[in-house]
Structures are given as C-alpha cells and as structure tokens.
VMD Tcl script that builds the backbone (N, CA, C; Angstrom):
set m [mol new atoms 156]
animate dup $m
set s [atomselect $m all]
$s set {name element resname resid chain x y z} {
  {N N UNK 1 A 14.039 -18.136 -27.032}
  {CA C UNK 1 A 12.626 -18.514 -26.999}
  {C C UNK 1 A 12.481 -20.040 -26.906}
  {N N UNK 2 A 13.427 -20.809 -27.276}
  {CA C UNK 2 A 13.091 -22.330 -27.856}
  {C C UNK 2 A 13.204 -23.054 -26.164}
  {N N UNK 3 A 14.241 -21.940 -25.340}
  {CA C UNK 3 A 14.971 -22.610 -23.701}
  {C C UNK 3 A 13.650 -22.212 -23.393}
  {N N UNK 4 A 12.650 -21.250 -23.404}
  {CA C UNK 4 A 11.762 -20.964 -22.438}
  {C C UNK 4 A 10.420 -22.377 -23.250}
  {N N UNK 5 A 10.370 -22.314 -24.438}
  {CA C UNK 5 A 9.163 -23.491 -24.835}
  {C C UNK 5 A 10.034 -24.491 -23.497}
  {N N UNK 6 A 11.013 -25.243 -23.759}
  {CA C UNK 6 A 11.558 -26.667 -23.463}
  {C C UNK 6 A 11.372 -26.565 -21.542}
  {N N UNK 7 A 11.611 -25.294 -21.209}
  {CA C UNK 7 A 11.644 -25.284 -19.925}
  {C C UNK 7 A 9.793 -25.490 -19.556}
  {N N UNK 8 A 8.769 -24.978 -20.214}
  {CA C UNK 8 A 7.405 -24.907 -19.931}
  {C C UNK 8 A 6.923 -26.369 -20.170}
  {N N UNK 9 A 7.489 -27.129 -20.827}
  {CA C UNK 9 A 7.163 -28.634 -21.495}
  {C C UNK 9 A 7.836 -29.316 -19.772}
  {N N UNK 10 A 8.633 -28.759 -19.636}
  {CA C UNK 10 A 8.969 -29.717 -18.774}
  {C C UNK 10 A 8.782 -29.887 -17.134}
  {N N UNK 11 A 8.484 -27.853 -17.025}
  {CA C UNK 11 A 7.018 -27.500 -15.869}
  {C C UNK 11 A 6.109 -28.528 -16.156}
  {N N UNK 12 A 5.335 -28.570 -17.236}
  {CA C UNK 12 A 4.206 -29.517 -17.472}
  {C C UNK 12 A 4.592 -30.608 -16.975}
  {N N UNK 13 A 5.672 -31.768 -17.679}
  {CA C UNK 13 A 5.832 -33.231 -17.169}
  {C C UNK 13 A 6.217 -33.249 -15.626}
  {N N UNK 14 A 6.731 -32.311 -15.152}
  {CA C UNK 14 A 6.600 -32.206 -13.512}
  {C C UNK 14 A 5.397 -32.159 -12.836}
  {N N UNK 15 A 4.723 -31.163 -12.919}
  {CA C UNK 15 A 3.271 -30.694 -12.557}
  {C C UNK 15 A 2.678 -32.296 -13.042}
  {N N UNK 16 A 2.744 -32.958 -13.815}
  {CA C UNK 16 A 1.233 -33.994 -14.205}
  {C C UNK 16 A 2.011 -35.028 -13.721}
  {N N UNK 17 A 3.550 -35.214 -12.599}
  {CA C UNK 17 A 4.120 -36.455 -12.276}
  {C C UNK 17 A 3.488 -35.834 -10.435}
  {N N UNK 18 A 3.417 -34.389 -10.155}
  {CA C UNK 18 A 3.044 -34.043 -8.597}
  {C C UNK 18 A 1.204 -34.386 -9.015}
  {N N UNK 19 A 0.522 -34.093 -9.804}
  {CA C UNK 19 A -0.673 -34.528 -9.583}
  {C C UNK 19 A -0.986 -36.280 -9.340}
  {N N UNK 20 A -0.161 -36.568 -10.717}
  {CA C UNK 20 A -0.167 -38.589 -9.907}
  {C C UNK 20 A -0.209 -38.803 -9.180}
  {N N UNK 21 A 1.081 -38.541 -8.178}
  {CA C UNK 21 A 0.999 -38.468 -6.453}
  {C C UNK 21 A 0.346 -37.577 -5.499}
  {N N UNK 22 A -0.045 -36.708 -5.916}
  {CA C UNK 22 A -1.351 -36.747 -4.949}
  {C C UNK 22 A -2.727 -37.827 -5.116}
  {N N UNK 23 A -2.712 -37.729 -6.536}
  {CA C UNK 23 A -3.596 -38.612 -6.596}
  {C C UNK 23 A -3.876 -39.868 -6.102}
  {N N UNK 24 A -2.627 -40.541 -6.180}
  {CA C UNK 24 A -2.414 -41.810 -5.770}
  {C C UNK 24 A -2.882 -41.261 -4.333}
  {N N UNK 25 A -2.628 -41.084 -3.489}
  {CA C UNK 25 A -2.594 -40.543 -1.973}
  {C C UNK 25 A -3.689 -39.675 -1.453}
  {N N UNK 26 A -4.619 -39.882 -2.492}
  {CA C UNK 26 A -6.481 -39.324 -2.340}
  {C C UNK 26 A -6.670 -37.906 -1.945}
  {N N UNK 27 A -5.307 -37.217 -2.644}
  {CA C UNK 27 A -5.799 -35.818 -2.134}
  {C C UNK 27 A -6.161 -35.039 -4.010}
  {N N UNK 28 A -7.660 -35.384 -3.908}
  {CA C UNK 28 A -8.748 -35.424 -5.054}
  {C C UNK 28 A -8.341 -34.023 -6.003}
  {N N UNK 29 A -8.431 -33.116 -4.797}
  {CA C UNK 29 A -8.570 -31.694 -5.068}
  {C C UNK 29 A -7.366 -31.201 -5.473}
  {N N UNK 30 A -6.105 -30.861 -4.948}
  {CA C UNK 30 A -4.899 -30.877 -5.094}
  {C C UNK 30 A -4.362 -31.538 -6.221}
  {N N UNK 31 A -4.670 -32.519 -6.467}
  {CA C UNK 31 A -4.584 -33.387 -7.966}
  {C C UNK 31 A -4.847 -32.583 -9.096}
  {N N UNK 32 A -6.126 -32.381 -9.007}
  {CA C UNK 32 A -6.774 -31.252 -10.166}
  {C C UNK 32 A -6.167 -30.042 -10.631}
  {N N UNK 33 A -5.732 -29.444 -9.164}
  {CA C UNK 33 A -5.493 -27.964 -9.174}
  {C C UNK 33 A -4.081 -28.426 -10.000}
  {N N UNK 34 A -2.942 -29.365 -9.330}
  {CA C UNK 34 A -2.014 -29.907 -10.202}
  {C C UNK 34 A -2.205 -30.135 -12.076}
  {N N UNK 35 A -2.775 -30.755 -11.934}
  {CA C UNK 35 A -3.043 -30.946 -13.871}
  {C C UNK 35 A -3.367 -29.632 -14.711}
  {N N UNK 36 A -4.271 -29.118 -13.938}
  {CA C UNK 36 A -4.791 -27.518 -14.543}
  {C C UNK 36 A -3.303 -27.116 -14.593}
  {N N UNK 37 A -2.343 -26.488 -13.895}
  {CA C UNK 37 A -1.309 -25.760 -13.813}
  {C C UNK 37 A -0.457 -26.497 -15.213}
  {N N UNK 38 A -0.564 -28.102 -15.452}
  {CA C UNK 38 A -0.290 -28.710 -15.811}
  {C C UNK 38 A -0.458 -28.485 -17.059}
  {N N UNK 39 A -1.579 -28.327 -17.654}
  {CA C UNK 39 A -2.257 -28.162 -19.327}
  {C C UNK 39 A -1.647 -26.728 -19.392}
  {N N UNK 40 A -1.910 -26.389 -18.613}
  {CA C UNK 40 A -1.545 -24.597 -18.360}
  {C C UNK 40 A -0.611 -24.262 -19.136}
  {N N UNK 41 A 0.607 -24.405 -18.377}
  {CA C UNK 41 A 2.305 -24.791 -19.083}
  {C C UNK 41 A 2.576 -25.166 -20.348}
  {N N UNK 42 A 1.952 -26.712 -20.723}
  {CA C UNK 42 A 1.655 -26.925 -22.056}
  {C C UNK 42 A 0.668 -25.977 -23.072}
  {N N UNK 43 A -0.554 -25.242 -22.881}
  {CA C UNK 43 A -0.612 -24.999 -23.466}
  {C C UNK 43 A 0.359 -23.414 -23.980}
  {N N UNK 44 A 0.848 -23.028 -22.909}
  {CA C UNK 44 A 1.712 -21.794 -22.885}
  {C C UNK 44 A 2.926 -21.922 -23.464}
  {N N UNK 45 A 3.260 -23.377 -23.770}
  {CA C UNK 45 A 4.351 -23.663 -24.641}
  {C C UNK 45 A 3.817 -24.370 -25.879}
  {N N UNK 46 A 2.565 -24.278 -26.063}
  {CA C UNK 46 A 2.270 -24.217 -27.809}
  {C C UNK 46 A 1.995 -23.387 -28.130}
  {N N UNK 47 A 1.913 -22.041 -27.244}
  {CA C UNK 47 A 1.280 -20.412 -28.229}
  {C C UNK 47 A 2.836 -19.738 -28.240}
  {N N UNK 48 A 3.795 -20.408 -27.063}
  {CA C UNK 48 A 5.088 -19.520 -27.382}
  {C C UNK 48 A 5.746 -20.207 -28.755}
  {N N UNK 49 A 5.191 -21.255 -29.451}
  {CA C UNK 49 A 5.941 -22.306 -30.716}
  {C C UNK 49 A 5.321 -21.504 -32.003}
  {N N UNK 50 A 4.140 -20.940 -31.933}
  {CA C UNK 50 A 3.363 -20.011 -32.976}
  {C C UNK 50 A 3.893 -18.738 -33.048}
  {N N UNK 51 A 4.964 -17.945 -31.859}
  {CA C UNK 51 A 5.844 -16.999 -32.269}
  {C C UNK 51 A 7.135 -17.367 -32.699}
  {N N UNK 52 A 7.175 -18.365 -33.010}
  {CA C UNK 52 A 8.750 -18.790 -33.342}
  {C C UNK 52 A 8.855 -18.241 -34.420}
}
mol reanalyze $m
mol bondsrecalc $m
mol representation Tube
mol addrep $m
C-alpha cells in the first residue's frame, strides 16, 4: 500500500511539472485539465494514507 501512496505523490509532482509547461506555452486549458488530474492523485494518496 505505502509503493502505491509514493507512486500517486509522484503522478501528482509530474502532472503539476506537465501543467507548468503548458502553461508557460499558453495552452490555458490543458494546464487546468493537468492540475485537476494533479490534486486528483494527491488527493487519492491521502485517502489511500487513512487505510494504512
């Protein structure tokens, strides 16, 4: 359980380093949809830390 939290933490810091760069590069929308997926992950690896 602890490999799948560490692996979702780190989906997240990927996902919110591909939204930067879109961002940077004005694609507005794509950015967003990036971060959402982004919190997403994180928050899916703080409800898998409450079954630990």
């Amino acid at each position: 359980m602890k490999e799948l939290v560490k692996y979702r933490i780190n989906k997240s810091k990927e996902t919110l380093k591909d939204a930067k760069l879109l961002f940077d590069k004005g694609s507005l929308f794509s950015s967003v949809n990036r971060l959402y997926y982004s919190a997403f992950a994180e928050a899916d690896a703080a409800s898998l830390t409450q079954a630990l």
